[in-house]
KOLMI-748501 format. One record per residue (C-alpha): residue number from 1; residue in three letters; x, y, z. Coordinates in steps of 0.02 Angstrom, whole numbers, plus 50000, padded with zeros to 5 digits. Example, Ala and Ser with C-alpha at 12.3 -4.5 7.8 and 13.67 -1.06 7.14 Angstrom:
BEGIN
<miro><num>1</num><residu>Ala</residu><u>50615</u><v>49775</v><w>50390</w></miro>
<miro><num>2</num><residu>Ser</residu><u>50684</u><v>49947</v><w>50357</w></miro>
This chain:
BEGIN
<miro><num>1</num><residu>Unk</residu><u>50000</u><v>50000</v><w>50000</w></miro>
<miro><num>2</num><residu>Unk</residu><u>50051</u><v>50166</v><w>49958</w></miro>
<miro><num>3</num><residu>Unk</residu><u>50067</u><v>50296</v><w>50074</w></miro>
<miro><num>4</num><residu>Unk</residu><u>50007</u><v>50460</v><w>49926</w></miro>
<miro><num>5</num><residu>Unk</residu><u>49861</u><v>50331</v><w>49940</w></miro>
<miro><num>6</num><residu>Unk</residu><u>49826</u><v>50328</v><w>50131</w></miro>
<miro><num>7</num><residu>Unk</residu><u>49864</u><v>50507</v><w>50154</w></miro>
<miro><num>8</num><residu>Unk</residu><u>49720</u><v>50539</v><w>50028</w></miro>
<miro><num>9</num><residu>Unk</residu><u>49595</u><v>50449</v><w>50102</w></miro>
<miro><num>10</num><residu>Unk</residu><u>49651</u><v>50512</v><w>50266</w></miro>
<miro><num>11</num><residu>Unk</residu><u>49613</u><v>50676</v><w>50204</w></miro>
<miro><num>12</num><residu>Unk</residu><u>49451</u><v>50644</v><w>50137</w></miro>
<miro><num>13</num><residu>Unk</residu><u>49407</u><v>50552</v><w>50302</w></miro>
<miro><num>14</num><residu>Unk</residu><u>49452</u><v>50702</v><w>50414</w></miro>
<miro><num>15</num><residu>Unk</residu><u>49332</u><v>50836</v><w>50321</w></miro>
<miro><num>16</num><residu>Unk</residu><u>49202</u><v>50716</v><w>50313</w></miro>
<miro><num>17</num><residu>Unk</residu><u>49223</u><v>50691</v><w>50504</w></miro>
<miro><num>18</num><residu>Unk</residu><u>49259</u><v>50870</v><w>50532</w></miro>
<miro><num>19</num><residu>Unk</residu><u>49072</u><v>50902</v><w>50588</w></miro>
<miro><num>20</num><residu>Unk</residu><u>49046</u><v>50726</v><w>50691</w></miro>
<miro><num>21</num><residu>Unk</residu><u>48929</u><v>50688</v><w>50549</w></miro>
<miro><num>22</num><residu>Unk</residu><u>48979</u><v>50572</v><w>50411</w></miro>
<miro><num>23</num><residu>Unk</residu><u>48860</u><v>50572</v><w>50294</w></miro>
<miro><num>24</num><residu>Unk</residu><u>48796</u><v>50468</v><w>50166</w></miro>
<miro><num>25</num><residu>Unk</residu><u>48833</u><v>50598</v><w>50028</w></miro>
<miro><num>26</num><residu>Unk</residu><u>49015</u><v>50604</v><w>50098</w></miro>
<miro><num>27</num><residu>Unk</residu><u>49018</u><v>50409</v><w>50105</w></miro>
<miro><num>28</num><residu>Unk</residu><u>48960</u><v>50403</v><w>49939</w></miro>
<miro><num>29</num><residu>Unk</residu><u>49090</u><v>50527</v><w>49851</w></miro>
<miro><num>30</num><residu>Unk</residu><u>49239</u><v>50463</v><w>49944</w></miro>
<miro><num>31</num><residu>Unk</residu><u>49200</u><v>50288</v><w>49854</w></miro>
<miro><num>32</num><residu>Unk</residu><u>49195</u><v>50376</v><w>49694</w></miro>
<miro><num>33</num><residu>Unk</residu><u>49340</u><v>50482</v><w>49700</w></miro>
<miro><num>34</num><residu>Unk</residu><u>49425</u><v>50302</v><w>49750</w></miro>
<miro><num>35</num><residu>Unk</residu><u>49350</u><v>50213</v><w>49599</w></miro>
<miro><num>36</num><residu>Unk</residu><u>49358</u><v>50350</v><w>49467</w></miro>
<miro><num>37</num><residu>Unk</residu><u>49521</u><v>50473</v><w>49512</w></miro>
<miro><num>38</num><residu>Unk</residu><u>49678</u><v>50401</v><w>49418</w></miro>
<miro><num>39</num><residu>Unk</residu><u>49774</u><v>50418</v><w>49572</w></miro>
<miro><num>40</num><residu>Unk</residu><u>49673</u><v>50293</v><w>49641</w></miro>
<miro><num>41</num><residu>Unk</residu><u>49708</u><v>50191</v><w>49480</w></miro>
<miro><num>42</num><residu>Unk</residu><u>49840</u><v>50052</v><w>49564</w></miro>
<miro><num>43</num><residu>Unk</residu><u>49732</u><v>50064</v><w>49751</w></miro>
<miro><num>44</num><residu>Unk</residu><u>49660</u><v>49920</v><w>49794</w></miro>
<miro><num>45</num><residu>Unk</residu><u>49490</u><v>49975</v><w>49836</w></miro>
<miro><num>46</num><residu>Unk</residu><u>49470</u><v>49824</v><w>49950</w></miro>
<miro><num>47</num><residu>Unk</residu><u>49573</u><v>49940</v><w>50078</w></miro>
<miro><num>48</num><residu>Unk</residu><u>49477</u><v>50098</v><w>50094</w></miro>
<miro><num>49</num><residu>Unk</residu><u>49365</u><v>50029</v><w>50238</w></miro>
<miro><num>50</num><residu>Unk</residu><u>49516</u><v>49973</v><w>50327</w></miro>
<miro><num>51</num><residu>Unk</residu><u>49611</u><v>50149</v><w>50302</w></miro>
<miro><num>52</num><residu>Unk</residu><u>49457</u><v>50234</v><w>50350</w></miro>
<miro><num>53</num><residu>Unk</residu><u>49447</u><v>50163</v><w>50497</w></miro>
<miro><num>54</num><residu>Unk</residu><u>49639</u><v>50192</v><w>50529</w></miro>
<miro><num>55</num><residu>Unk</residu><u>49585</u><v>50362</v><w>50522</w></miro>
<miro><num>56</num><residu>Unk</residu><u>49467</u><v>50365</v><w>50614</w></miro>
<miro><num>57</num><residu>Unk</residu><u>49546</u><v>50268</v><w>50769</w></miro>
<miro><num>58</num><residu>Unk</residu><u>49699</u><v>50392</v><w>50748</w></miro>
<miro><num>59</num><residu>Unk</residu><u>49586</u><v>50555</v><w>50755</w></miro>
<miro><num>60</num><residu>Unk</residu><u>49513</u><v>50492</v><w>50916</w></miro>
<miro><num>61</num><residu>Unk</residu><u>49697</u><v>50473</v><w>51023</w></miro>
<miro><num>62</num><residu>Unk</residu><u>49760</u><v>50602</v><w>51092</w></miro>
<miro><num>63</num><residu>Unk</residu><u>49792</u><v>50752</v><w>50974</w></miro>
<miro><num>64</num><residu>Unk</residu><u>49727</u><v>50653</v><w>50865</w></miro>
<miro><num>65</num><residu>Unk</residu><u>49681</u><v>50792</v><w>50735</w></miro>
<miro><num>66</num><residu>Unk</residu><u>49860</u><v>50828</v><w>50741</w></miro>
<miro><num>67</num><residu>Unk</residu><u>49926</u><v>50673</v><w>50728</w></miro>
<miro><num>68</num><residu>Unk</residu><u>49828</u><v>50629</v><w>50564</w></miro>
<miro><num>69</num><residu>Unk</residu><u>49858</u><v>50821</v><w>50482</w></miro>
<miro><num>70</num><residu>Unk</residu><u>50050</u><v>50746</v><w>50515</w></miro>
<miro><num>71</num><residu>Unk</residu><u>50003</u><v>50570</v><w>50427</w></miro>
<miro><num>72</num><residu>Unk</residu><u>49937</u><v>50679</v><w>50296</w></miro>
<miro><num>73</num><residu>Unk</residu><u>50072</u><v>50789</v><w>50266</w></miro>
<miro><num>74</num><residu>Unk</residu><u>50206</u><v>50664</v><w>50285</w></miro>
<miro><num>75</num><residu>Unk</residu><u>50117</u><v>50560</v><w>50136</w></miro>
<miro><num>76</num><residu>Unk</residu><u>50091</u><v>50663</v><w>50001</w></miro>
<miro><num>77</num><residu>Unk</residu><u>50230</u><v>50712</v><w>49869</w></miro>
<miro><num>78</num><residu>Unk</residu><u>50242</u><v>50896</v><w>49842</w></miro>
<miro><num>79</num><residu>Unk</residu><u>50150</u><v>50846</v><w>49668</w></miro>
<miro><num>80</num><residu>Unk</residu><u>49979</u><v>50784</v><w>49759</w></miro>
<miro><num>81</num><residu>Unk</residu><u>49962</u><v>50923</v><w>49880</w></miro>
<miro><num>82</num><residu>Unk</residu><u>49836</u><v>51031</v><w>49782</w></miro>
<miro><num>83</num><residu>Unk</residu><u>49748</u><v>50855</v><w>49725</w></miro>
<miro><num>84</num><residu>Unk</residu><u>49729</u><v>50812</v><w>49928</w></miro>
<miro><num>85</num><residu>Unk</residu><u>49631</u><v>50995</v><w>49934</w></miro>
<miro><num>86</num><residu>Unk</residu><u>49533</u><v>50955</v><w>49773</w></miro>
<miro><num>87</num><residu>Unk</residu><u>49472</u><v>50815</v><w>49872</w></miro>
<miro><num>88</num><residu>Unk</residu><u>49420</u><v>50875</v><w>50028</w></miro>
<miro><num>89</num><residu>Unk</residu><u>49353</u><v>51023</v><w>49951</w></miro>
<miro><num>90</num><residu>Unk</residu><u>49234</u><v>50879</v><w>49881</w></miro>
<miro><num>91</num><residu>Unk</residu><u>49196</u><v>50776</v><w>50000</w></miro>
<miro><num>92</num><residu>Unk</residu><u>49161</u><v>50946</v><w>50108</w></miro>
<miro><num>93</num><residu>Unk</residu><u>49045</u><v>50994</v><w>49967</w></miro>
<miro><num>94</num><residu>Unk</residu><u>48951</u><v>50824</v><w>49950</w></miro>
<miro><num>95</num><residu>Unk</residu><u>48814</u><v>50848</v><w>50032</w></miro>
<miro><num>96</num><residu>Unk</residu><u>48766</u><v>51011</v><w>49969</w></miro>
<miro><num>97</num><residu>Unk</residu><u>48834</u><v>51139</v><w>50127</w></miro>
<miro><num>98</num><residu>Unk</residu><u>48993</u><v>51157</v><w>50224</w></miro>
<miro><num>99</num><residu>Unk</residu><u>49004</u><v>51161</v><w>50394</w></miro>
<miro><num>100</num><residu>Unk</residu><u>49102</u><v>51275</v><w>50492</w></miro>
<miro><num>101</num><residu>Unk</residu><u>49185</u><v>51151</v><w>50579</w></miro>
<miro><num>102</num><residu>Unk</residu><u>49225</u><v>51075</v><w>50404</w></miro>
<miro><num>103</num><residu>Unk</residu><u>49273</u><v>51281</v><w>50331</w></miro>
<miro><num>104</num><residu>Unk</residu><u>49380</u><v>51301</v><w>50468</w></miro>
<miro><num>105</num><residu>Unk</residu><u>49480</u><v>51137</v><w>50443</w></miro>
<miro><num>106</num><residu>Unk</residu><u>49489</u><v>51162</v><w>50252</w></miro>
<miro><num>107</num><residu>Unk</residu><u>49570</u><v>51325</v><w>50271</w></miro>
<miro><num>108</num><residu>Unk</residu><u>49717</u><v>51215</v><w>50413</w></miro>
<miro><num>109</num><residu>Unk</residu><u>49714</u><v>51070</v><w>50276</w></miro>
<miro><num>110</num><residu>Unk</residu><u>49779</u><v>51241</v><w>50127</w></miro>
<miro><num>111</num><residu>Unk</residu><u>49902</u><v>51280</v><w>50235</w></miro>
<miro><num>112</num><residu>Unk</residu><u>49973</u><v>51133</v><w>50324</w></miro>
<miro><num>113</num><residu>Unk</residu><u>49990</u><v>51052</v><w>50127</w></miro>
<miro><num>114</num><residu>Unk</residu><u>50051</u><v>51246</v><w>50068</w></miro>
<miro><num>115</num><residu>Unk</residu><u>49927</u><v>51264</v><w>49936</w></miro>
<miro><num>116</num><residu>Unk</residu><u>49947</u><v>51462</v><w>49888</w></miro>
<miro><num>117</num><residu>Unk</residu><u>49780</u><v>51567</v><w>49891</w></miro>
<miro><num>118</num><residu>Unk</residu><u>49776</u><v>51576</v><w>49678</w></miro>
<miro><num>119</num><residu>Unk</residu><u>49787</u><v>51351</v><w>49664</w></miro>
<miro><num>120</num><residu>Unk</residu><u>49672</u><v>51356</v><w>49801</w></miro>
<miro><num>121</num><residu>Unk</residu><u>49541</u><v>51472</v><w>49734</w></miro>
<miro><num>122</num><residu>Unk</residu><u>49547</u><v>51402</v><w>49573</w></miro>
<miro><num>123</num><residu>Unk</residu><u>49526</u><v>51207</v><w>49654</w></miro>
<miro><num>124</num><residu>Unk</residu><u>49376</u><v>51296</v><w>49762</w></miro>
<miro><num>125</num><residu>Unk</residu><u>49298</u><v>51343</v><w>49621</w></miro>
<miro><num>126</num><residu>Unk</residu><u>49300</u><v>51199</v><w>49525</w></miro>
<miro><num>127</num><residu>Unk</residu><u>49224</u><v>51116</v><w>49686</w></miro>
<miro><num>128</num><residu>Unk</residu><u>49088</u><v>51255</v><w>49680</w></miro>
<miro><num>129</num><residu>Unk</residu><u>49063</u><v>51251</v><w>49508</w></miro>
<miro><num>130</num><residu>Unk</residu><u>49045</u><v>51062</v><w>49515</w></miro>
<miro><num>131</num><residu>Unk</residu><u>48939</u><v>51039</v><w>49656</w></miro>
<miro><num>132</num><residu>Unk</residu><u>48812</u><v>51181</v><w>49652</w></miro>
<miro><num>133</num><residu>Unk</residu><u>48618</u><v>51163</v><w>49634</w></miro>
<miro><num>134</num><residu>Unk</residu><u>48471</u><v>51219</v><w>49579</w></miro>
């Protein structure tokens, strides 16, 4: 297993846990951001439950939002930092409304991976543009 992979479902994990709520919308996009991104292309999908629930057990130690921000960081080559925020900026956006909770940790997620404000409004609008309703 590859750790670009782990780090990016860690990261889609963590916003859709940001709000204590992981919703079914969330759910549903993380499996098809795993099935259909062609990073995802040599992950064995079998493994996504099991890293999700890595996640999840490491966000619940002690500073565990911390710890898995690290795991995060630590993962990604500098090339898949601004795909890690595409990512969470759709799994955030899933289920039609951000959360605060989920805003606020967006905005730690752009800077701890040191996506600049231009990348990152460009990525947040292609959420925005992608995700938006009648």
């Amino acid at each position: 297993m590859s750790q670009h992979h782990t780090a990016l479902v860690y990261t889609m994990v963590l916003v859709s846990a940001a709000d204590s709520e992981m919703t079914d919308s969330e759910l549903k996009t993380i499996g098809e951001i795993v099935s259909h991104l062609p990073v995802f292309a040599d992950y064995d999908t079998q493994n996504l439950t099991k890293d999700a629930q890595a996640c999840a057990e490491l966000l619940s130690g002690d500073d565990g939002l911390e710890a898995v921000l690290s795991k995060i960081v630590e993962g990604l080559p500098a090339k898949l930092k601004e795909t890690a925020y595409a990512v969470a900026l759709d799994v955030a956006a899933a289920d039609g409304a951000a959360s605060q909770e989920e805003l606020r940790l967006l905005e730690m997620l752009r800077y701890r991976l040191a996506v600049g404000r231009l990348p990152a409004a460009a990525i947040e609008r292609g959420a925005r543009a992608r995700y938006t309703r009648l």
